[in-house]
C-alpha positions in Angstrom: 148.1 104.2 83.5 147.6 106.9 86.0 144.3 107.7 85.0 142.9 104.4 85.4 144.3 103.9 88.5 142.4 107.2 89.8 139.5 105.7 88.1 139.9 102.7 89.9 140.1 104.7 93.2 137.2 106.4 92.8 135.1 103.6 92.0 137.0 101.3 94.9 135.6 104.7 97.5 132.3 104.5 96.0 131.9 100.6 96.7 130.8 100.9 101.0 128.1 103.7 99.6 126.9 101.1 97.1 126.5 98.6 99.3 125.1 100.9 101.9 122.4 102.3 99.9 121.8 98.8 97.8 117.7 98.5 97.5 117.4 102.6 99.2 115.2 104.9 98.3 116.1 108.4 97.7 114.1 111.9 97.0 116.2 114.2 94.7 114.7 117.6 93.9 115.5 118.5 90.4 115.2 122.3 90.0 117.5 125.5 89.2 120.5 125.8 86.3 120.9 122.2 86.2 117.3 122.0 84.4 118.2 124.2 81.9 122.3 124.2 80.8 122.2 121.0 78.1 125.7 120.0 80.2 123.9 120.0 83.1 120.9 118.6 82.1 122.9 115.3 80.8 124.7 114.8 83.6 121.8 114.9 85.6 120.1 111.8 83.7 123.0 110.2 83.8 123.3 110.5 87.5 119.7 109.3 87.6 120.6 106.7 85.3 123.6 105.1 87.4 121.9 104.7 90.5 118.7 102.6 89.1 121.2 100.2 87.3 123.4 99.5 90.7 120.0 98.8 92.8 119.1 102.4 94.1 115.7 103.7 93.7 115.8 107.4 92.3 112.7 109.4 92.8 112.7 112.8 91.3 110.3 115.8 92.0 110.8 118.5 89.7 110.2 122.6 89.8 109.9 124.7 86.8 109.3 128.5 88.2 111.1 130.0 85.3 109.4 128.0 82.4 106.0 129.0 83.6 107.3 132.6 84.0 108.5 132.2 80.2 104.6 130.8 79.2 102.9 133.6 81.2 105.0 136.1 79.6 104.5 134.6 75.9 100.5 135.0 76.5 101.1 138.2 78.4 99.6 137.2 81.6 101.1 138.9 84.6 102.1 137.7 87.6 102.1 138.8 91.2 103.8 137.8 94.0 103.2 137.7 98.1 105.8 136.6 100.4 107.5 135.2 96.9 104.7 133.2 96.6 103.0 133.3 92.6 98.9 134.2 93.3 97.5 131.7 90.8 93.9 132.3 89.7 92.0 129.5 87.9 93.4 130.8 84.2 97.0 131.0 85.8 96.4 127.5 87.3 95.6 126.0 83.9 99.1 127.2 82.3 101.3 126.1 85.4 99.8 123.0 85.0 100.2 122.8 81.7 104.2 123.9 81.7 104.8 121.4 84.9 103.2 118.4 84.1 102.6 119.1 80.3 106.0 119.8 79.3 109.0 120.1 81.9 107.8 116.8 83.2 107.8 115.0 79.9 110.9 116.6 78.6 112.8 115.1 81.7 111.2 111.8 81.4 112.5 111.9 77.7 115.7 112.7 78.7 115.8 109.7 81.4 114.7 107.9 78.9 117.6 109.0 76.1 120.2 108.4 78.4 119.1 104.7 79.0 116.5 104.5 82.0 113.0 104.3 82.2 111.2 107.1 83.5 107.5 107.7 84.2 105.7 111.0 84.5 103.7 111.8 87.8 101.7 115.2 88.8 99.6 114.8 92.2 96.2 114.2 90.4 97.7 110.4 89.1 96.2 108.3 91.7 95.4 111.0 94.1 98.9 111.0 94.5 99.7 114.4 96.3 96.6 115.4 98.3 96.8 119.2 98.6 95.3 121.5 100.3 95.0 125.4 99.8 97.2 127.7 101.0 96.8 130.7 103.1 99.3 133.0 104.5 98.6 135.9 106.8 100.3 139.7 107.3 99.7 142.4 109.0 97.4 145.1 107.7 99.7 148.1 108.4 96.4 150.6 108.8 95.2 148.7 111.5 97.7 146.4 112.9 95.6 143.1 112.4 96.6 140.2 110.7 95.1 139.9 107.1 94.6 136.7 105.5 95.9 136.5 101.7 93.9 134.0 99.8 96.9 133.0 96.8 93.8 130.8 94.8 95.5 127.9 93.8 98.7 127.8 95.7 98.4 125.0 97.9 100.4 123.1 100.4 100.9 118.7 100.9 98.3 117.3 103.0 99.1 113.3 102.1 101.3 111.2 99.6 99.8 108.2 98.2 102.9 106.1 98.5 100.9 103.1 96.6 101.5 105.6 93.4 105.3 105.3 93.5 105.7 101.6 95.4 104.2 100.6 92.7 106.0 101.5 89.4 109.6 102.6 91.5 111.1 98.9 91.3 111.4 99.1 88.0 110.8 102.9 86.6 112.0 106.0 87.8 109.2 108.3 89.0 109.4 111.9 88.0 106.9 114.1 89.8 105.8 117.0 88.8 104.5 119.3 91.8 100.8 119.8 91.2 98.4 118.6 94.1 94.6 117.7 93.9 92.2 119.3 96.9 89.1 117.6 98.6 87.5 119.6 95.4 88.9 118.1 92.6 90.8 121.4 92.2 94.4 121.4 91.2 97.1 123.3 93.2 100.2 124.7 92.4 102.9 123.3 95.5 106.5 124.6 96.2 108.9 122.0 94.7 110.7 121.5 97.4 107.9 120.8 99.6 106.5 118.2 97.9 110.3 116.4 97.4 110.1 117.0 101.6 106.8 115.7 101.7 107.7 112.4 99.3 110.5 111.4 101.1 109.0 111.3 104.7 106.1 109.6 103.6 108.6 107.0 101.5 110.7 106.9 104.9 113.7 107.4 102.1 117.2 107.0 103.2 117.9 110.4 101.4 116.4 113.4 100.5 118.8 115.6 98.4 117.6 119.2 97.1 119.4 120.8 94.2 120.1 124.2 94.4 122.2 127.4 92.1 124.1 128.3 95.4 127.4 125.8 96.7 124.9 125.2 100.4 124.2 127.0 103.0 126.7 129.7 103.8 127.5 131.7 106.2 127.8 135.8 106.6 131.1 135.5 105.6 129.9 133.5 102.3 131.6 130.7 103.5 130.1 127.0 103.5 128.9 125.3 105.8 129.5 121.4 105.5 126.5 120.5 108.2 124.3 122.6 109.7 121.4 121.3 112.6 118.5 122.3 113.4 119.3 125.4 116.5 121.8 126.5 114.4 119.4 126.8 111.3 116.9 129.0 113.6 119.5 130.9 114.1 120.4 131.8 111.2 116.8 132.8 110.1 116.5 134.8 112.6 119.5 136.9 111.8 118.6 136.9 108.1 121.6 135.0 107.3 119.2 132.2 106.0 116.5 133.9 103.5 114.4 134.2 100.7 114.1 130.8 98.9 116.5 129.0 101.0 114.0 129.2 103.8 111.4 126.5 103.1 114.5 124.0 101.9 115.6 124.3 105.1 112.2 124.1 106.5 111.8 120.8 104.3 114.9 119.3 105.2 113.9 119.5 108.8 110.4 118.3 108.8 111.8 115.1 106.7 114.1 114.2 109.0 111.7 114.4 111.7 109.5 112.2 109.7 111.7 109.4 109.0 114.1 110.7 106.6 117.5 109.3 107.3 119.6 112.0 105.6 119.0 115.3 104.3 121.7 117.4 101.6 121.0 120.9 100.1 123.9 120.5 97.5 125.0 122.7 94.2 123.3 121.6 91.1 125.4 123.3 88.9 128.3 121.0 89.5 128.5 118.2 86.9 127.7 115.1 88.6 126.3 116.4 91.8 124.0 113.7 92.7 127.3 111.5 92.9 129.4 113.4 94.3 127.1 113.6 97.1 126.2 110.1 97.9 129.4 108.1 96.3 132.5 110.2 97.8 133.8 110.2 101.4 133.6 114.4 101.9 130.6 114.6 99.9 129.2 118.8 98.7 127.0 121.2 100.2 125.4 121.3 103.4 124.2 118.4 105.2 121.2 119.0 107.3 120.7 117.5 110.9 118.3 117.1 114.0 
């Protein structure tokens, strides 16, 4: 009897987030372990699942890094990185695209699909939906201390969202984006996952963006998380190098969506069973929130 009591709790403490986010829209990058442990994975969709039935609109934007590592590898293509950043020629470009929106898109929208929802498979070329354009980063040339532009081919950055795309299918399906963009050219380009989720939710104006990570949140030097974090505090911490490497452009994402309209940002551990809940349905909530 105990045990249904707590279950009763827990759903009575979830009711004022239902209620709150009733006909909301939010951005959930899907990325890290909890694409690939089967636990994980089914938790996930279930998650996903839940929140379309009780009047939430779910829209997920997927990565998939370590799959097209796997595919490269298998057809002995090698890879090089700048500033952790994958150069991606045009024969590169083909196989990215073909791991993201070939397979790890349709192998999520399956398993949306298997636990009881109704997903639908997006890249950026579907509708012109992410406009991208390329991406260019510069260092300095060490001989003669000038900056150097590095031309990564087809590595590009969001220039527009085509909201239309997703307004139109999102009532009803759950949209599950794979993050490929389409330049001026016709060209596709390869675009961090987590700036595209930053890039859909400002232009949705979603009430949340939530990033999934393989870390608890943000921590501090003393590996110790940090339950909010704004924006001072955040250049801070890159400058000290306490903030690095890949956490840097969730962070940066975060930001720039709240600036754009985003109501609420979370960087949050996707390697905790039922994450997504935890996070919006529970008073303490995980990980980091970010703020202005």
């Amino acid at each position: 009897m105990e045990k249904l009591i707590e279950k009763a709790s827990v759903l009575v403490e979830s009711l004022p987030y239902i209620k709150k986010f009733y006909g909301k829209t939010i951005v959930i990058k899907y990325g890290g372990h909890a694409m690939v442990d089967e636990e994980l994975k089914s938790s996930f969709a279930k998650d996903i699942v839940l929140l379309k039935y009780i009047g939430i609109s779910p829209v997920i934007v997927h990565g998939g890094g370590p799959q097209i590592g796997e595919m490269l590898k298998k057809l002995n293509i090698q890879s090089t990185f700048v500033s952790g950043m994958r150069v991606t020629d045009k024969e590169t470009m083909n196989i990215v695209e073909m791991v993201l929106a070939g397979k790890v898109n349709k192998d999520i929208v399956n398993l949306i699909n298997k636990n009881g929802g109704k997903g639908i498979g997006l890249s950026g070329k579907d509708g012109e939906l992410i406009k991208a354009k390329k991406l260019v980063i510069n260092e300095e040339n060490e001989l003669v201390k000038t900056p150097e532009i590095i031309d990564l081919g087809h590595v590009g950055e969001v220039e527009s969202v085509n909201t239309k795309v997703i307004d139109t299918i999102k009532d009803e399906f759950i949209p599950i984006i794979a993050p490929v963009g389409i330049g001026d050219d016709f060209e596709p380009y390869n675009i961090n996952a987590d700036l595209v989720a930053g890039a859909v939710a400002s232009a949705l104006k979603a009430e949340k963006l939530i990033l999934l990570t393989d870390v608890r949140g943000i921590l501090d030097k003393d590996k110790h998380l940090l339950s909010s974090l704004d924006k001072e505090k955040i250049r801070i911490m890159k400058k000290d190098g306490t903030i690095q490497g890949g956490m840097i452009p969730k962070v940066d994402c975060a930001l720039s969506a709240l600036e754009n309209g985003v109501n609420k940002a979370h960087i949050i551990d996707g390697r905790i069973k039922h994450s997504v809940l935890l996070e919006i349905f529970t008073d303490t909530g995980i990980g980091t929130q970010i703020t202005l």
